[in-house]
matplotlib code that plots the C-alpha trace (Angstrom):
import matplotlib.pyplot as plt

x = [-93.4, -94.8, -92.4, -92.3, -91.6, -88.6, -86.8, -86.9, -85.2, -82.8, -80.1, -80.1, -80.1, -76.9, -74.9, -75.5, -74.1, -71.5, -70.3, -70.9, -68.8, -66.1, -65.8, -68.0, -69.9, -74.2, -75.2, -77.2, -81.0, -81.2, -78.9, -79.5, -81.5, -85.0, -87.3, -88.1, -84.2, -83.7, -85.4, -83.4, -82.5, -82.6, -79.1, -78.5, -80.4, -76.6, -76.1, -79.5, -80.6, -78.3, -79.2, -78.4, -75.7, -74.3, -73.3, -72.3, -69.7, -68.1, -67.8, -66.7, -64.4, -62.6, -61.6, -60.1, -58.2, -56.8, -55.1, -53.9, -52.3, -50.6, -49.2, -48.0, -46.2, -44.2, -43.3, -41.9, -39.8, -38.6, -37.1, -39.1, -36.9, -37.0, -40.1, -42.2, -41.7, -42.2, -45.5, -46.5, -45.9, -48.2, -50.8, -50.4, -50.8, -54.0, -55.3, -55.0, -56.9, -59.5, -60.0, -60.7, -63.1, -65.1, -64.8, -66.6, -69.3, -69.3, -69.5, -71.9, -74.3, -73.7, -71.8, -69.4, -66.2, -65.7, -64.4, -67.5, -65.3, -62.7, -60.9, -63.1, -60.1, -61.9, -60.8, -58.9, -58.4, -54.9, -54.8, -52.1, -50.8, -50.6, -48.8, -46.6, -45.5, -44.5, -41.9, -40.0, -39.8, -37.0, -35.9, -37.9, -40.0, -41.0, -41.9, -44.0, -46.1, -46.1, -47.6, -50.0, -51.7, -52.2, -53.4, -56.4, -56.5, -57.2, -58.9, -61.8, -62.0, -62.6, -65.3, -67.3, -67.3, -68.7, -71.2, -72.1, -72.0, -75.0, -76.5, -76.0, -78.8, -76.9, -75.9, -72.7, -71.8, -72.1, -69.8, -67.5, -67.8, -67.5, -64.3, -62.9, -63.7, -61.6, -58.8, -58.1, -58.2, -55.4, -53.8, -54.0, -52.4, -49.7, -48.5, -45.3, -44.5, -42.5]
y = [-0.6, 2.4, 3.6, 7.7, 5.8, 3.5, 6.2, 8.2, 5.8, 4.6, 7.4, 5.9, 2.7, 3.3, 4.9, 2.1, -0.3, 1.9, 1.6, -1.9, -2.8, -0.6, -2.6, -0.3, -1.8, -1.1, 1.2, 0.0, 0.7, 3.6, 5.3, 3.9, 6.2, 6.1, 6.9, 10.3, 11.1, 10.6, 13.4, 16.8, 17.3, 20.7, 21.0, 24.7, 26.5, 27.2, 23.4, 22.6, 19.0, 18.0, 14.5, 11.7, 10.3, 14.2, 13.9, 10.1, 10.5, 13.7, 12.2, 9.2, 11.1, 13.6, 11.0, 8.8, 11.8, 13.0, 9.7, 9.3, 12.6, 10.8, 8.2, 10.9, 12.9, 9.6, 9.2, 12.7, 12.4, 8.6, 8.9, 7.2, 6.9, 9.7, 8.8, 7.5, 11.2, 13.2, 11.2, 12.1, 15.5, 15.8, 13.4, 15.3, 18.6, 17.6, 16.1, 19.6, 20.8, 18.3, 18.7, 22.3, 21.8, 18.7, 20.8, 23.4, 21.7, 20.3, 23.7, 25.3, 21.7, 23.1, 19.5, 19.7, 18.3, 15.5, 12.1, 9.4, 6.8, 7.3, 3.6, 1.9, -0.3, 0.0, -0.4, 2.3, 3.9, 4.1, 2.9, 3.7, 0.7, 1.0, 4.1, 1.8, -0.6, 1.4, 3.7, 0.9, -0.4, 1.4, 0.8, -1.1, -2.3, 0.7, 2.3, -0.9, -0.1, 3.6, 2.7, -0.4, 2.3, 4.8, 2.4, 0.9, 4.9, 5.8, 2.5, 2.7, 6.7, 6.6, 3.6, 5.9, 8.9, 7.4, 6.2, 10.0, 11.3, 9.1, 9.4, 12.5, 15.0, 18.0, 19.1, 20.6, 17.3, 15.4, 17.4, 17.2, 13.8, 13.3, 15.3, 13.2, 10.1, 11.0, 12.5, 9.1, 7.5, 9.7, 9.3, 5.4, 6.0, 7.7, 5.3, 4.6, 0.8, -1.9]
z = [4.6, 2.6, 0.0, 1.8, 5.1, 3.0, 1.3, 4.8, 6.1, 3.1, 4.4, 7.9, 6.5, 4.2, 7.2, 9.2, 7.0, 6.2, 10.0, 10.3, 7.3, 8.7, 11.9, 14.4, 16.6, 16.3, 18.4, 21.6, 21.7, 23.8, 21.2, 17.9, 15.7, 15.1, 12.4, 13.1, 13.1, 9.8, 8.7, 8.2, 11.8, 12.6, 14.3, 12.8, 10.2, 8.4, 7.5, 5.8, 5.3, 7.6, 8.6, 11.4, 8.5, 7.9, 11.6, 12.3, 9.1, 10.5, 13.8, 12.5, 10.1, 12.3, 14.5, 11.9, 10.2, 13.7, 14.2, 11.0, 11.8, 14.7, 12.2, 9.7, 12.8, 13.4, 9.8, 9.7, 13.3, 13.5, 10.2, 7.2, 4.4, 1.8, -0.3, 2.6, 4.7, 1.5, 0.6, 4.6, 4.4, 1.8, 3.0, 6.4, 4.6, 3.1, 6.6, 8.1, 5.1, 5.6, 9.1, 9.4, 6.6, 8.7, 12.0, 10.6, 9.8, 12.8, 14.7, 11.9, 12.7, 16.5, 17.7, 20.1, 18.5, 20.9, 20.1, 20.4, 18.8, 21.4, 22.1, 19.5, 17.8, 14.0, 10.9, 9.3, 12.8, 14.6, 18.1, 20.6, 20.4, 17.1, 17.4, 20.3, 18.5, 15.5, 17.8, 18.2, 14.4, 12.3, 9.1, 6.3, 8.8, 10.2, 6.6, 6.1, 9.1, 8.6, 4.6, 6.2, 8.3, 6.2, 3.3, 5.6, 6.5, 3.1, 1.9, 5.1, 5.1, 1.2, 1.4, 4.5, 2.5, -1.2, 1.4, 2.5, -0.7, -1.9, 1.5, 3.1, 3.7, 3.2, -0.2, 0.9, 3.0, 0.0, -2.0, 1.1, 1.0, -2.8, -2.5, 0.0, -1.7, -4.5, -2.8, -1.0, -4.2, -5.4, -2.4, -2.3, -6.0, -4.7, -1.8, -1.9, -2.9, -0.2]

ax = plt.figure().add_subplot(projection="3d")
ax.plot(x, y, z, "-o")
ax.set_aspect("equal")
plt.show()
């Protein structure tokens, strides 16, 4: 392989390991991206640079942050104990933050915001039956699942987005991504202890 043609493909490369060591499944071969994808993809002339791995980590992202939400909703209305709902709140503060920042990117790439993760059970993601089984925990038990969650949550979301910030085509999803990264890493700080 000619060097040009390797480091074309090194972002490509680097997303799709990403995914795989998060537990998503490899795309089939009518979908998977080829060579000539990995170029800037001209999506929108407002997002330059923007690359296949610009848009897989938003869409993988969004998802991910939307049912963590779902998580953080249930900590605040089935009664976490004191520390645990206060540490949501926050975390849940910063998600809403987060995800109007990711959708606009999404809109200014010209994606629809649709979920193409929908029902993949992945690492990091909450699944209804997650969600399920932790409305009928209470208790210790319930903050334990509520923090379990969230931790693979942060731990997942943070490994995808150091990914993007090396590998992204855009400049500004890089940053995004860089920001991200280090905001779960405060956040995983911040976890409350059981």
């Amino acid at each position: 392989m000619k060097p040009a043609t390797a480091l074309r493909l090194a972002p490509a490369l680097a997303f799709t390991l990403a995914l795989l060591l998060t537990g998503c499944s490899e795309p089939s071969a009518s979908s998977a991206p080829t060579a000539s994808s990995t170029p800037p993809v001209s999506v929108s002339p407002s997002l330059p640079g923007a690359t296949a791995t610009d848009t897989g980590w938003i869409q993988l992202l969004i998802p991910m942050d939307d049912q963590a939400e779902d998580v953080l909703e249930l900590a605040a209305d089935h009664g976490s104990s004191p520390d645990v709902a206060t540490w949501a709140k926050s975390l849940a503060k910063a998600h809403r933050s987060e995800l109007g920042s990711l959708r606009t990117l999404l809109h200014r790439m010209g994606l629809p915001d649709t979920n193409v993760h929908e029902g993949h059970d992945m690492p990091g993601m909450v699944t209804k039956s997650d969600l399920a089984r932790g409305r009928r925990l209470s208790g210790a038990a319930f903050d334990r699942f509520v923090l379990k969650e969230l931790r693979d949550h942060l731990g997942h979301s943070r490994r995808v987005s150091r990914s993007a910030a090396r590998s992204a085509g855009s400049v500004e999803i890089r940053r995004l991504a860089a920001r991200i990264a280090d905001a779960r890493a405060d956040q995983l700080k911040a976890l409350p202890v059981r």
